[in-house]
C-alpha positions as CSV (number, residue, x, y, z in Angstrom):
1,X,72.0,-51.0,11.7
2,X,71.9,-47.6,10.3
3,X,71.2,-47.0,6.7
4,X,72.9,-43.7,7.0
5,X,76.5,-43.6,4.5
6,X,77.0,-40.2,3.9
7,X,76.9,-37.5,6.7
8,X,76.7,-33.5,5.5
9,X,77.8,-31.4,8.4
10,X,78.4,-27.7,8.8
11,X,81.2,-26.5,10.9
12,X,83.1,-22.9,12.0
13,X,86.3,-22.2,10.9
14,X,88.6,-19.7,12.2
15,X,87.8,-17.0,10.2
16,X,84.1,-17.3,11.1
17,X,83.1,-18.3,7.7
18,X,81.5,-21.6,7.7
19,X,82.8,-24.7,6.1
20,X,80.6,-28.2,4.9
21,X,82.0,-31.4,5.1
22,X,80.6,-34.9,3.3
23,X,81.7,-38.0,5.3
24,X,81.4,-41.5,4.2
25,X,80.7,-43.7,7.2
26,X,81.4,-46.5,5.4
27,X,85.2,-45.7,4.1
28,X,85.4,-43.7,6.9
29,X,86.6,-40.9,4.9
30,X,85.8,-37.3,3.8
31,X,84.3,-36.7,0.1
32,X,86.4,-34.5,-1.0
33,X,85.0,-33.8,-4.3
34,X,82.2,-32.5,-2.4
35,X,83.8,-31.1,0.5
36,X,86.1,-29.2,-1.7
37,X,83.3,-28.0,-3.9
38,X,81.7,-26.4,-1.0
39,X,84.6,-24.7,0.0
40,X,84.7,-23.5,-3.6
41,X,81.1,-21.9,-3.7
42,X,81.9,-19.8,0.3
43,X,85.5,-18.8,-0.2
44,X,85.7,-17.8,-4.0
45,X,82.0,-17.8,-5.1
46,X,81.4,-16.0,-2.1
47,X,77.8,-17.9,-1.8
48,X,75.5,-18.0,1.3
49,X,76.1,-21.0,3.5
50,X,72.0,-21.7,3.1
51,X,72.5,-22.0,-0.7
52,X,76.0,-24.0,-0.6
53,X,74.0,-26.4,2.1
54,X,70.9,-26.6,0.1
55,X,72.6,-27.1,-3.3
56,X,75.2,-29.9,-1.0
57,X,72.2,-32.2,-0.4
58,X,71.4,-32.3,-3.8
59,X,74.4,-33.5,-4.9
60,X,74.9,-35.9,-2.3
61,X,71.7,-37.0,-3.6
62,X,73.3,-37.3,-7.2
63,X,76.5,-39.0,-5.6
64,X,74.2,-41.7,-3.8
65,X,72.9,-42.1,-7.2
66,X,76.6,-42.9,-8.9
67,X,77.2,-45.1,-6.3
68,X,74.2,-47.1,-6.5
69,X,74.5,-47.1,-10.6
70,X,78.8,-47.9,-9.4
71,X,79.5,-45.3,-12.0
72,X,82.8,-43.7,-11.4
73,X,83.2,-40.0,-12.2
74,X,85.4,-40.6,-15.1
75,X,82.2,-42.3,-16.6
76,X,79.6,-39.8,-15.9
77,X,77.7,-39.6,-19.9
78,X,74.1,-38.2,-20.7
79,X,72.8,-41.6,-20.1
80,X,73.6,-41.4,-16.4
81,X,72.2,-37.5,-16.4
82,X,68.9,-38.6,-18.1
83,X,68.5,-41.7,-15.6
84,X,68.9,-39.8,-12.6
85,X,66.7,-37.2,-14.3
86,X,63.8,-39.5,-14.8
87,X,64.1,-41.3,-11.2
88,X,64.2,-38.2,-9.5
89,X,61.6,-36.9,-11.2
90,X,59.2,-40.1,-10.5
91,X,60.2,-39.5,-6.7
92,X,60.1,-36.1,-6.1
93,X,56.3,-36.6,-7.3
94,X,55.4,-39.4,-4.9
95,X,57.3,-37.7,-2.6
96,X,54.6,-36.1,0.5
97,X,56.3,-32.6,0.5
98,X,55.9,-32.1,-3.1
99,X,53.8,-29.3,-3.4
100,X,52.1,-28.5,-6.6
101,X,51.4,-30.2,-10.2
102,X,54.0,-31.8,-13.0
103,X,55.5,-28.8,-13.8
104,X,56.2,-27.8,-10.6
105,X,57.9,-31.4,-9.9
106,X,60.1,-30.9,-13.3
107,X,61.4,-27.8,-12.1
108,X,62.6,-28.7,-8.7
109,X,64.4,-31.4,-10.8
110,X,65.7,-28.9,-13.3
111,X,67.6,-27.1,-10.1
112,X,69.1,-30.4,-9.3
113,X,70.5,-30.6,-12.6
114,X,72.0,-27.7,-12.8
115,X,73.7,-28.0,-10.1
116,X,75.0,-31.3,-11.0
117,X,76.3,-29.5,-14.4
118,X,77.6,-26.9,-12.5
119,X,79.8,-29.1,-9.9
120,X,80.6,-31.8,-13.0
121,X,82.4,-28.1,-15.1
122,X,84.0,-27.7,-11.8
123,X,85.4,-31.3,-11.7
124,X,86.9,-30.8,-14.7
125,X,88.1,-27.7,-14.4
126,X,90.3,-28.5,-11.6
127,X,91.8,-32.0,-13.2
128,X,89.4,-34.0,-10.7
129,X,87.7,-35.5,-14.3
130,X,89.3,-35.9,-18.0
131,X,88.9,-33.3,-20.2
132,X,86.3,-33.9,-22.7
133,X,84.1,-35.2,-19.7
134,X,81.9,-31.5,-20.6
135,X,81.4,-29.7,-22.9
136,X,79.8,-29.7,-26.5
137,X,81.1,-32.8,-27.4
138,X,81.6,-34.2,-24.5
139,X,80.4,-37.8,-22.5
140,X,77.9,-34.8,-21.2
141,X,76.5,-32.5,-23.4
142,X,76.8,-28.8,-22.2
143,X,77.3,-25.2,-23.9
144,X,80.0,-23.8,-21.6
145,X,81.3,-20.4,-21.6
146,X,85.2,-19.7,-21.0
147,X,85.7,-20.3,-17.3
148,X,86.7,-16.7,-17.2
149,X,84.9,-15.1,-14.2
150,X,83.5,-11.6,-13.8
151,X,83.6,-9.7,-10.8
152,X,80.2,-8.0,-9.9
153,X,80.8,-5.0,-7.4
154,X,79.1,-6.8,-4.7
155,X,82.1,-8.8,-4.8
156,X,80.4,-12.0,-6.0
157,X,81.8,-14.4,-8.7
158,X,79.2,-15.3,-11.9
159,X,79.9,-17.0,-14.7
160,X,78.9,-15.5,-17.8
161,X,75.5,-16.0,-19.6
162,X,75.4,-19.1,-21.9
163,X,75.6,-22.3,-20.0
164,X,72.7,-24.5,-21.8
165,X,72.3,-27.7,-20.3
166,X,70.1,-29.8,-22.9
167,X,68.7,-32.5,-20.8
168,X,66.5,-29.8,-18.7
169,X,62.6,-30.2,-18.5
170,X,60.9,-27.8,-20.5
171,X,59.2,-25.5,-17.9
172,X,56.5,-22.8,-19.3
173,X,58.4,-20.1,-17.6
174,X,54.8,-18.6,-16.3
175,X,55.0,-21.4,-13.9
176,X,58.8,-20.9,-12.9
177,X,59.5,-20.0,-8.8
178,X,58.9,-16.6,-8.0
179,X,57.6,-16.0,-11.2
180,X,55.9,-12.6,-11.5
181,X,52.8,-13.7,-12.9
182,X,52.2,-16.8,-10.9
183,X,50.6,-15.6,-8.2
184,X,49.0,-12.4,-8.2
185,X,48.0,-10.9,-4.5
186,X,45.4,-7.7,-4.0
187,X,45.1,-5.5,-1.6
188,X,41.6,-7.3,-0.7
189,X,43.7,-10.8,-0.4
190,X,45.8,-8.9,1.9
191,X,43.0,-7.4,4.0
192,X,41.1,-10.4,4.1
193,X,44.7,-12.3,5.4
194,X,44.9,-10.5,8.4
195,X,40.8,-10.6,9.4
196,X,41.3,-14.2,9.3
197,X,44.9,-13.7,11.4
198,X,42.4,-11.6,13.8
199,X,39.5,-14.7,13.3
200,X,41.7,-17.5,14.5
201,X,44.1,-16.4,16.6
202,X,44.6,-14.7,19.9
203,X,45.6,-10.9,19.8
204,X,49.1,-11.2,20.2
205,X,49.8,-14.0,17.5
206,X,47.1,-11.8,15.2
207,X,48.6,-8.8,15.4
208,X,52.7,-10.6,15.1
209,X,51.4,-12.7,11.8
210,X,49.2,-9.2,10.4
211,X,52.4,-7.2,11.2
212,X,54.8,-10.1,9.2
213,X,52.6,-9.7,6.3
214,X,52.4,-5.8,6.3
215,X,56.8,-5.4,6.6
216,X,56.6,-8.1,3.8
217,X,54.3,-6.6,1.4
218,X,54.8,-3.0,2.6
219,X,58.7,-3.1,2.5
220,X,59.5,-6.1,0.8
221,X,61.8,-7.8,2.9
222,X,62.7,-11.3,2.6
223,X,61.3,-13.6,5.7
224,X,65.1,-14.1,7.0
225,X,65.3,-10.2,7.2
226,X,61.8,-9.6,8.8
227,X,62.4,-12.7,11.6
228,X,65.6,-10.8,12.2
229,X,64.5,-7.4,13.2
230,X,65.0,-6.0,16.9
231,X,62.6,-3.8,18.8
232,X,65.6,-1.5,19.5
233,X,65.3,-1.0,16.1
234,X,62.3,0.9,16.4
235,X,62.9,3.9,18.6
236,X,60.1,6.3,19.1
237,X,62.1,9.4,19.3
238,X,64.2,8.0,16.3
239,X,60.6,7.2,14.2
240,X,60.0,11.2,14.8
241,X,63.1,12.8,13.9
242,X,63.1,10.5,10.7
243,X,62.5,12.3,7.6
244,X,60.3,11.0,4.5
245,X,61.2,7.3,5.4
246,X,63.1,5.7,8.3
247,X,66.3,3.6,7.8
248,X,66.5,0.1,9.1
249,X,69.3,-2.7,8.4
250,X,68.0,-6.1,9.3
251,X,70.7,-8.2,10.8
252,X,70.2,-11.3,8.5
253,X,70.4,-10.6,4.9
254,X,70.9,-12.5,1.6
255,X,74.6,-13.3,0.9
256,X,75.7,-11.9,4.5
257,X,74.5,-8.3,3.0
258,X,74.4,-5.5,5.9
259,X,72.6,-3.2,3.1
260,X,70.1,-0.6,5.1
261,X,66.9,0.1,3.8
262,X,64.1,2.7,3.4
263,X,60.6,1.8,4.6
264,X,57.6,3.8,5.1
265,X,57.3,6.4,8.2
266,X,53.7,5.2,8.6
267,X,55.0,1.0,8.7
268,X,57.6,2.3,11.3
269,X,55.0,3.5,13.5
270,X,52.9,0.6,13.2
271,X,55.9,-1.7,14.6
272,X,56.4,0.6,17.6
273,X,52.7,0.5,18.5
274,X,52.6,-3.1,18.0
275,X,55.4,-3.5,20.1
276,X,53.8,-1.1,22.7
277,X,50.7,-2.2,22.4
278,X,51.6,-6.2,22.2
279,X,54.9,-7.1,22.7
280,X,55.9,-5.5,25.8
281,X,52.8,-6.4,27.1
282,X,52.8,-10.2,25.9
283,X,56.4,-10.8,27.3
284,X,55.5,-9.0,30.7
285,X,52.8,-11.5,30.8
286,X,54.6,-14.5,30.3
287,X,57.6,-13.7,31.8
288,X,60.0,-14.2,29.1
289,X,63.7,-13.0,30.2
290,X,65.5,-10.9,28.2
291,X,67.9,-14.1,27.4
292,X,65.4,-15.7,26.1
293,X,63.8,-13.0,23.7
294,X,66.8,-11.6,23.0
295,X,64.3,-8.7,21.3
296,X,63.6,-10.4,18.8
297,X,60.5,-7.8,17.2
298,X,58.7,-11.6,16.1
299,X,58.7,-14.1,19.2
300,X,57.3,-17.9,18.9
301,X,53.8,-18.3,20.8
302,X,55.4,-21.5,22.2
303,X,58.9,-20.4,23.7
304,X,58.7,-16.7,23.9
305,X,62.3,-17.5,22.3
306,X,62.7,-15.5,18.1
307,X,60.4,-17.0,15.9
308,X,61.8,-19.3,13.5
309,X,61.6,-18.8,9.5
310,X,59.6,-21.6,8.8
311,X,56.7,-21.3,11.0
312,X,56.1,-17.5,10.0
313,X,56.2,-18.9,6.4
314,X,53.5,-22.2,7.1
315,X,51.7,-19.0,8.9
316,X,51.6,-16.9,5.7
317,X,51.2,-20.1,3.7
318,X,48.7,-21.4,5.4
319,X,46.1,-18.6,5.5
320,X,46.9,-17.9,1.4
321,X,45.5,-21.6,1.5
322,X,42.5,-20.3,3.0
323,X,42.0,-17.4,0.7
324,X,41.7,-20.3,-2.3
325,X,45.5,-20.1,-3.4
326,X,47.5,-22.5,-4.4
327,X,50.4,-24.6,-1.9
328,X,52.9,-23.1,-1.7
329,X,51.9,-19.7,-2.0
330,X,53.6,-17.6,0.7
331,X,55.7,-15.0,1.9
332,X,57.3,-14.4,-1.1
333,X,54.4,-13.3,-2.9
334,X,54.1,-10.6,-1.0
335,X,57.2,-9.6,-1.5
336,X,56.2,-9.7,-5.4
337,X,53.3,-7.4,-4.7
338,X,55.9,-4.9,-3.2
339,X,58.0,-5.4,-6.1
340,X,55.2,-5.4,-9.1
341,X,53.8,-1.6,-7.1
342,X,57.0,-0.3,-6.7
343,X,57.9,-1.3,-10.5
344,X,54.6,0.1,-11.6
345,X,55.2,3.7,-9.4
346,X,58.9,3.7,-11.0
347,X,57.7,3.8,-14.5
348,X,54.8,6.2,-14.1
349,X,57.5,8.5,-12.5
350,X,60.3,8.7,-15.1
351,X,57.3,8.9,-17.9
352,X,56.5,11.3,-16.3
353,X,59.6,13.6,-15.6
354,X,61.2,12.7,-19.1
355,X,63.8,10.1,-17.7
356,X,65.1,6.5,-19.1
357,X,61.8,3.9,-18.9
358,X,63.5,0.9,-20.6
359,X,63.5,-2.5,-19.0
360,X,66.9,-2.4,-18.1
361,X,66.8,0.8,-16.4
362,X,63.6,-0.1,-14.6
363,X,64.7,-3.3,-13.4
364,X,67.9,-1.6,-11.7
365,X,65.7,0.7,-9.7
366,X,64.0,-2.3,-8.2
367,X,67.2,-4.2,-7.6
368,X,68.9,-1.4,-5.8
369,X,65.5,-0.8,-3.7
370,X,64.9,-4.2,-2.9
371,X,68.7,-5.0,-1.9
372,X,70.0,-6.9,-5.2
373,X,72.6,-6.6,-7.1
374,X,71.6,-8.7,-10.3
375,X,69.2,-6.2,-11.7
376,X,67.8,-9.4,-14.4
377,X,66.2,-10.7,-11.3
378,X,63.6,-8.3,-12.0
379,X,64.0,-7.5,-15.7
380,X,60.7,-9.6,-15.8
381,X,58.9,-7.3,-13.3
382,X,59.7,-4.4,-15.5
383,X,58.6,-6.1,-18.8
384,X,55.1,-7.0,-17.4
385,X,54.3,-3.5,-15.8
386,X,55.8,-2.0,-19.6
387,X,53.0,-4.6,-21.4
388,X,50.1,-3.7,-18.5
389,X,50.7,-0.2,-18.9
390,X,50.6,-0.1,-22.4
391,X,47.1,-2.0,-22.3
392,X,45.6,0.3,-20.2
393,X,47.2,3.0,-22.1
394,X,45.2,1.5,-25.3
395,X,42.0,0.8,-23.8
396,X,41.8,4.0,-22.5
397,X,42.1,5.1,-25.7
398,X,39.6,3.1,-27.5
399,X,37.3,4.1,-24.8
400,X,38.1,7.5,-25.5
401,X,37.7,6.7,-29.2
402,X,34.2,4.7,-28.4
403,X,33.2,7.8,-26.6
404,X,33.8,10.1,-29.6
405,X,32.1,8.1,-32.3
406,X,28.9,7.8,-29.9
407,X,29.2,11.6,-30.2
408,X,29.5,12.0,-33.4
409,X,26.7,9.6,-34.3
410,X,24.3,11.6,-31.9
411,X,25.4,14.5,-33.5
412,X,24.9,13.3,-36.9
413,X,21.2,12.3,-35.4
414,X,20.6,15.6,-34.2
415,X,21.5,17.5,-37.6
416,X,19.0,15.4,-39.1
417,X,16.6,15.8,-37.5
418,X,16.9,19.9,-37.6
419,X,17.0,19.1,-42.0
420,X,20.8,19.7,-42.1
421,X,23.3,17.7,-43.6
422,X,25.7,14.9,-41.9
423,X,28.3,13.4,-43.6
C-alpha cells in the first residue's frame, strides 16, 4: 500500500492563472487551509506559481508534521514551532541533497519557518485560528505589523517591514543565499569555465554551455530567462540597425514579468554566430523538426527538444565544482558578477558627473537594470562596492602618501650631503 496521504497538484483555471490544490487521500478531501492559501499568494499576492508551489511543499511538510504530533491548529504554540524546527533541521542535514555545511542546513530551515509564520498570520487573519494564536503574546511568538498592505507599482502585495519571527537560526548573513560576498567569480574563473566547457565536451554542447555562461554573466539574466530565448530573437539585420545596445524580452520572466532588456551589441552578435555557426548546423545534422525545437536558442544534447533549467544549472554547477568552488555554486553567481560590475560602473559614473551615489539610489539603478522592482534586493550590492571603493580610494592614498615621504627622505639625504640644512 502506498504511503502517499497528501497529494499537491497544480491545475489551469479559466482565466489561465494556475491554481494548487492539497488532497488528503485518506479523508478523501481537499485541504483547504492549504488550498486556499495558495489561492491567496496567485490571486491577491500576485506570486509566481514556482514560488507558491515551492513554499506549498514546505508546508505540507509542516502539516504532515501536526498530524503526526495530532496537534490541531487551534493548538499550534512555540513548542510545536521549535520541535519541528529541530527535526527538520536534523533531516535536512542527513538528507543526500543537502548541499553545504551547518549554516547552510539552518537557513534552508529558517525559509521553512517563515513560511510557516507567514501562512499561521494568515490563518488568523481570516478566522481559520483564534485570535491570540500570533502575535506578541501569542501561543506563537511573532512581531507582526498591521495587516495593512502596500501596493508596489509592479502591482505586487508586501507586507510592511517588521515581521520578527524569534525562533529563526541565527545565520551570519555572509553566508545567506545569493549573498554578495559568498562567492566571488573573476573574469579568469570565467575564462577558465568555458576552456574546460571546450575540454570535455563536443563543439556544439561547448559552445551552448560557454554561450549560457557569457548571457548570464554578460547580461545578467536569470537561468529561466536565458533557457527561454528564441533564435528569432536574434535577427542579423535587426543586430545591425540596433543602436548602443539591442533590446530583447525573454519570454519567461520572474513574477510573469514581460520587462525588455538592454544587452550588449557585441553579446548579440555572439548569439547569432553561435547560432549560425552551431545551431543551424547541429539541428540540420540531427534532424530535429521545427516541433520539436520549437527554436529554442538552448537545445538538450539528448532530445534536440529546449533545454531544461536544471540541467544548464548542474552544467554551470558542475564545472564551478571543477574550478575548486564550493556545491552549489552556480548560475547565479554569475549573475552576481553582472550585478557587483554593473554596481561598481554605476557609482564611478554618478561620482563622477556630480549625481546622487547613496546606497539607496545605487541599488535602484541595479534593480531597474536587472528587472526588479524591490530595489533592497541589492541595497547590499551597493554597500559593498561603497566600502571597496573607499579602500582603494585610501590605499591609493597612503601609497601616494608612502611615495612622498620616500621623497622627502631622499631629499633630506641629498641636502645633506651638499652641507645644507634639512629639517
Amino acid at each position: 500500500m502506498s504511503s502517499i496521504r497528501y497529494v499537491l497538484s497544480q491545475v489551469p483555471v479559466q482565466d489561465g492563472r494556475p491554481a494548487f490544490l492539497v488532497y488528503d487521500l485518506k479523508k478523501e478531501c481537499i485541504v483547504r487551509e492549504l488550498t486556499d492559501y495558495a489561492t491567496y499568494l496567485i490571486d491577491e499576492r500576485n506570486n509566481s506559481p514556482l514560488t507558491v508551489g515551492q513554499g506549498l511543499y514546505q508546508l505540507v511538510e509542516f502539516w504532515k508534521f501536526l498530524q503526526h504530533e495530532e496537534t490541531g491548529l487551534h493548538a499550534i504554540s512555540n513548542a510545536t514551532i521549535r520541535k519541528f524546527k529541530v527535526e527538520n533541521f536534523r533531516k535536512v542535514r542527513k538528507s543526500k541533497a543537502h548541499r553545504g555545511g551547518e549554516d547552510q542546513a539552518k537557513q534552508t530551515v529558517n525559509i521553512k519557518l517563515e513560511r510557516i509564520y507567514q501562512w499561521i498570520v494568515w490563518l488568523q487573519e481570516t478566522g481559520r485560528v483564534p485570535l491570540g494564536t500570533i502575535g506578541r503574546r501569542g501561543l506563537v511568538i511573532a512581531i507582526i505589523e498591521s495587516p495593512v498592505m502596500r501596493k508596489r507599482s509592479s502591482g505586487s502585495w508586501v507586507a510592511k517591514s517588521g515581521r520578527k519571527y524569534p525562533l529563526l537560526y541565527k545565520v551570519s548573513k555572509r553566508n545567506a543565499k545569493h549573498n554578495a560576498a559568498a562567492s566571488v567569480v573573476t573574469d579568469q574563473n570565467v575564462s577558465d569555465m568555458m576552456a574546460r566547457f571546450s575540454e570535455l565536451f563536443e563543439p556544439f554542447i561547448a559552445q551552448r554551455n560557454s554561450l549560457f555562461a557569457d548571457i548570464a554573466e554578460s547580461a545578467g539574466f536569470r537561468r529561466g530567462s536565458i533557457c527561454s530565448l528564441r533564435i528569432d530573437q536574434f535577427k542579423i539585420s535587426e543586430i545591425e540597425m540596433a543602436n548602443g545596445e539591442y533590446l530583447v524580452r525573454p519570454s519567461k520572466q520572474k513574477l510573469g514579468y514581460t520587462k525588455t532588456f538592454g544587452i550588449e551589441l557585441s553579446l548579440a552578435f555572439r548569439i547569432y554566430e553561435f547560432i549560425e555557426n552551431y545551431w543551424k548546423p547541429w539541428v540540420k545534422e540531427h534532424a530535429i523538426p521545427q516541433g520539436v525545437h520549437e527554436n529554442a536558442l538552448f537545445l538538450s544534447e539528448k532530445t534536440g527538444k529546449p533545454i531544461l533549467e536544471r540541467s544548464m544549472t548542474q552544467s554551470i554547477s558542475r564545472a564551478f565544482r571543477s574550478l575548486g568552488f564550493d556545491k552549489g555554486v552556480g548560475p547565479h553567481a554569475l549573475r552576481g558578477k553582472f550585478t557587483s560590475t554593473f554596481v561598481d560602473e554605476e557609482l564611478a559614473e554618478r561620482r563622477e558627473l556630480g549625481l546622487d551615489t547613496s546606497n539607496r539610489s545605487i541599488a535602484a539603478a541595479a534593480a531597474m537594470k536587472l528587472g526588479h522592482d524591490d530595489p533592497d534586493q541589492f541595497y547590499r550590492y551597493a554597500s559593498s562596492s561603497q566600502a571597496r571603493q573607499a579602500r582603494i580610494s585610501r590605499e591609493g592614498r597612503l601609497a601616494e602618501l608612502k611615495v612622498l615621504r620616500e621623497q622627502v627622505k631622499s631629499l633630506q639625504e641629498r641636502l645633506r650631503q651638499m652641507g645644507g640644512v634639512a629639517d
